[in-house]
N, C-alpha and C positions, 0 to 999 in steps of 0.2 A: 537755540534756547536763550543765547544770551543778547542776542537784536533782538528777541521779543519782549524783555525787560527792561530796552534803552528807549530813556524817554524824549521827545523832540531835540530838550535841548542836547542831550549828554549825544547823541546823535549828528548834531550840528558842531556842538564842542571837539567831537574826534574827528568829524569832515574838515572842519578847519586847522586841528592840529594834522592830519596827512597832507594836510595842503601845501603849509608854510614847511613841512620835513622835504618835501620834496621838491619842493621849490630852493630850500637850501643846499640839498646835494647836488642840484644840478648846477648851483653858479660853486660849490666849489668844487664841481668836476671840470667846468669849462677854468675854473682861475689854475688848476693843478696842472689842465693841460696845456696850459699857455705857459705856465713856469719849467716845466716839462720840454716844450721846444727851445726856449731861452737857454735852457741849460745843455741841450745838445750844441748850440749853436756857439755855445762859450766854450764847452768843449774841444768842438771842431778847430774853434781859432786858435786855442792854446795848443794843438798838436802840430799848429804851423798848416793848415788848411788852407788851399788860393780861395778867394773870393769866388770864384765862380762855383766851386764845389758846396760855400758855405750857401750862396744865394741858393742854388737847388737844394740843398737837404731844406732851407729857411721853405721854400717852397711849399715839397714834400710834406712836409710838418706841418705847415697851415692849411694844405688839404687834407692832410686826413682829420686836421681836427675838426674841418667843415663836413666831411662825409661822420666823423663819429657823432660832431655838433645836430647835425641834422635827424642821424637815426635816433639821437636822444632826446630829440623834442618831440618828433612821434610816438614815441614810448611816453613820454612824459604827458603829452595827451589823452592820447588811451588811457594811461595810467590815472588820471585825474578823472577821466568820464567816468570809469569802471568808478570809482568812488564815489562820485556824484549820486550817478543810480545806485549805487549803495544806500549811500546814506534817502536818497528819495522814498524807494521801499521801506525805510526802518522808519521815516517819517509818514510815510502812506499808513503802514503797517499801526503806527501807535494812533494814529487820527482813526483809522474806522474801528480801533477797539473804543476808544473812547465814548465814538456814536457810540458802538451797538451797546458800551455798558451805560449809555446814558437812555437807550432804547428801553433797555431790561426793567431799568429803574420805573421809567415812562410807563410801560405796561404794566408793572406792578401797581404802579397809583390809580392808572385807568383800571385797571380789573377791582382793586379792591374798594375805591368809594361805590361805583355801584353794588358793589356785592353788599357793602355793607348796607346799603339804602334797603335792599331788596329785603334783604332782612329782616328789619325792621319793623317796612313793611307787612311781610307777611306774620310779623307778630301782630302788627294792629290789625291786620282781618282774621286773625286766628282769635283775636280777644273778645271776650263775651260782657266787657267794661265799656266796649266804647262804641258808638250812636252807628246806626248802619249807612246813616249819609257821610259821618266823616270815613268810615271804609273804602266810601264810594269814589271817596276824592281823591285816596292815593292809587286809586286803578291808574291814572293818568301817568303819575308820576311814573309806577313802575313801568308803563310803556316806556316814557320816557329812558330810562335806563337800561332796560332790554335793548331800544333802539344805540345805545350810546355803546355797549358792547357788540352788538351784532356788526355796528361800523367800524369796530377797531380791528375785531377779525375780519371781515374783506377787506381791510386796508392789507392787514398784516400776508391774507393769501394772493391778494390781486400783486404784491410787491413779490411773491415768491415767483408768479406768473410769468414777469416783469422778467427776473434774472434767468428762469428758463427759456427766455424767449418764446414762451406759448401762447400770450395773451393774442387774441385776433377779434378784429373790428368786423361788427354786421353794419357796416355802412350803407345808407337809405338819406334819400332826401328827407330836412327835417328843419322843423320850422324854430329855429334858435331862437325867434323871439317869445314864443308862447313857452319853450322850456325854459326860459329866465324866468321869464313872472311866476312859473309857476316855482321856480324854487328860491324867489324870492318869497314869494307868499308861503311858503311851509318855513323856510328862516325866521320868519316874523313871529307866525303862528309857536316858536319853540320859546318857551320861558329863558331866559338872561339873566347874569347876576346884576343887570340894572338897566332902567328903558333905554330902547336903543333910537333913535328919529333916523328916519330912513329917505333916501332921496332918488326915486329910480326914473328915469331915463333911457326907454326903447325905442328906437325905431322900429314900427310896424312892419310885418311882412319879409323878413329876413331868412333867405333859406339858406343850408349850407349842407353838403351830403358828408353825414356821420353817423355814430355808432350812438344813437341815443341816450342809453344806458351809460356807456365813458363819460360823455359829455358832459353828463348829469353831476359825476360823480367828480369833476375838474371842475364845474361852476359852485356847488357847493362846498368843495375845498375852499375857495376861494371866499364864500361868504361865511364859511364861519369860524376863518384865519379872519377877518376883517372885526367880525362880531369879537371872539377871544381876545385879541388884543387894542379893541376900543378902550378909549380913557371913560371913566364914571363920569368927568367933570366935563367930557364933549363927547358922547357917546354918538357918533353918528358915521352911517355908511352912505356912502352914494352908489349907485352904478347905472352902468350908463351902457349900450350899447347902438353903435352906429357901422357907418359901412366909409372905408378909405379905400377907394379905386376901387380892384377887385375882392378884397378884403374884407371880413364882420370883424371887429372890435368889440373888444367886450371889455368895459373898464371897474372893476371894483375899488373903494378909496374908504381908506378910513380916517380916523384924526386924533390914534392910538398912540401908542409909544413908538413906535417910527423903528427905524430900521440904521446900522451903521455901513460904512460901508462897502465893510467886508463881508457883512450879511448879505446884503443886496446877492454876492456873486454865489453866496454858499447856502441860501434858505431852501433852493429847490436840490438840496444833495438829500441821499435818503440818510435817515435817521439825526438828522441838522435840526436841531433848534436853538432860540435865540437864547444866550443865558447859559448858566450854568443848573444844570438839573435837579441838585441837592436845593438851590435857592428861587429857584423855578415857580411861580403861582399856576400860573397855566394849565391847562390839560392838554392833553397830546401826546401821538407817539411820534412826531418826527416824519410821517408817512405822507401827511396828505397833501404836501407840497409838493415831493417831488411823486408822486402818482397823479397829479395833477400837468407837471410838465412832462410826463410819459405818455398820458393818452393823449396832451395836446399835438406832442410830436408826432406822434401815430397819426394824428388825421393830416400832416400837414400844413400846421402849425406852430404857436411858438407864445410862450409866454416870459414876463419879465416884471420885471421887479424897481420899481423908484421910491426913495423916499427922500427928502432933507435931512434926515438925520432922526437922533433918538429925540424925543417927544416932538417931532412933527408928522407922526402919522405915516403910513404908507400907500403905494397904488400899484394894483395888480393887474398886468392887463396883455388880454390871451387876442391874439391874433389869428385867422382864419380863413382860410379861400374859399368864398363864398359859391356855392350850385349853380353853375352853368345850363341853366332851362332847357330841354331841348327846341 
């Protein structure tokens, strides 16, 4: 109960104080035991001891302080590793509370702006005030938001999937290029908080044997991480997909707020996102990054993460072994 209240630092603060304590006891056990021989050996002489008697005890003494020296530094190893992964788990331990209280938050935001839209909504088609074609225009909308919860819950059960190890792939030859365009063309077709200029680049004809449906759901991860975090003032994505030896490449790029470095290595962890949550604009729950590097890895894949830095944008790009024709 009380490592699940210690926070990184104060966790880091006590790994380093057990460090430097035991590191001190050990050089004043090794300085006690050398003064300790010293004093046998001034002993010895003052009782009128010959030389040669005093040479062997001098011996004596310096080996066993090499056999006590030695089994104390393997103790003193252990002794530090054991602490190490102490303190590792109490850092482990307060990082994915963190996510997951940053997840909570996340879902709460996602769940309640649509709810409140829906709302709304269904006040102004419930209203006998207002014209039946502006009715008619928020049918679209509320798809829209249907669709935007419906994908936070399968993020949120494909991710429980995921830790059960239950998720399993119906892999089929399947033509990656005609499911890019087609989910670039429904990306497009979704309303944005500002126009987005798009720049796509397929190579024709690309097969790769996979699981459709994952695939879908890893390439659209990907476009609308790219859309979300576009800048208003350079609003544009590219993607690109070609073939490297055996390999489909598939490259998403935006020219958003970019990425630091430490992101790069921690965007596809689950419940990770960029920022702090409380100060967060963003929508999201954290999910569709790394369920994106889960189904990649499942076919045999691999995706990765580059960017310059914060406001040069980022590039997303999923690697793939391409179908082998009979």
């Amino acid at each position: 109960m009380i490592g699940s209240r210690l926070s990184p630092k104060a966790a880091l603060g006590i790994f380093v104080f057990l460090v430097v304590f035991i590191l001190a006891q050990a050089v004043w056990w090794i300085v006690f035991m050398a003064q300790l021989t010293d004093e046998k050996v001034e002993i010895a002489e003052e009782l009128g001891a010959d030389s040669t008697y005093i040479e062997s005890l001098h011996r004596q003494e310096v080996g066993r302080q090499i056999m006590i020296g030695l089994e104390g530094v393997v103790f003193l190893l252990l002794l530090l590793l054991g602490v190490w992964l102490i303190y590792r788990a109490l850092a482990r331990s307060e990082e994915l509370k963190r996510h997951e209280q940053n997840f909570l938050m996340a879902v709460t935001h996602e769940l309640k702006t649509p709810l409140a839209s829906l709302r709304v909504y269904l006040d102004t088609l419930g209203s006998a005030k207002i014209a039946e074609d502006k009715k008619q225009a928020v049918v679209p909308r509320m798809r829209q938001d249907l669709g935007r919860l419906e994908r936070m819950v399968e993020d949120i059960l494909e991710a429980g999937r995921f830790d059960r190890a239950s998720f399993q792939l119906q892999r089929e030859p399947l033509n990656l290029t005609a499911l890019i365009e087609e989910a670039v063309r429904e990306r497009r077709e979704q309303p944005s908080e500002w126009p987005i200029g798009w720049e796509v680049a397929l190579q024709p004809g690309i097969t790769v044997l996979a699981d459709a449906r994952a695939l879908r759901r890893a390439v659209d991860a990907l476009l609308d991480n790219a859309v979300k975090y576009s800048s208003a003032d350079d609003a544009h994505v590219g993607v690109t997909l070609d073939t490297r030896r055996d390999r489909a490449v598939v490259t998403v790029a935006d020219r958003g707020m970019g990425l630091e470095r430490r992101d790069l290595r921690l965007v596809f962890d689950r419940f990770y996102r960029v920022g702090h949550e409380l100060t967060r604009t963003r929508a999201g729950s954290g999910l569709g990054l790394y369920l994106c590097r889960e189904m990649i890895k499942l076919h045999g894949g691999e995706v990765t993460a580059r960017s310059l830095g914060p406001g040069h944008g980022s590039e997303f790009e999923i690697s793939l072994p391409l179908h082998a024709r009979p």
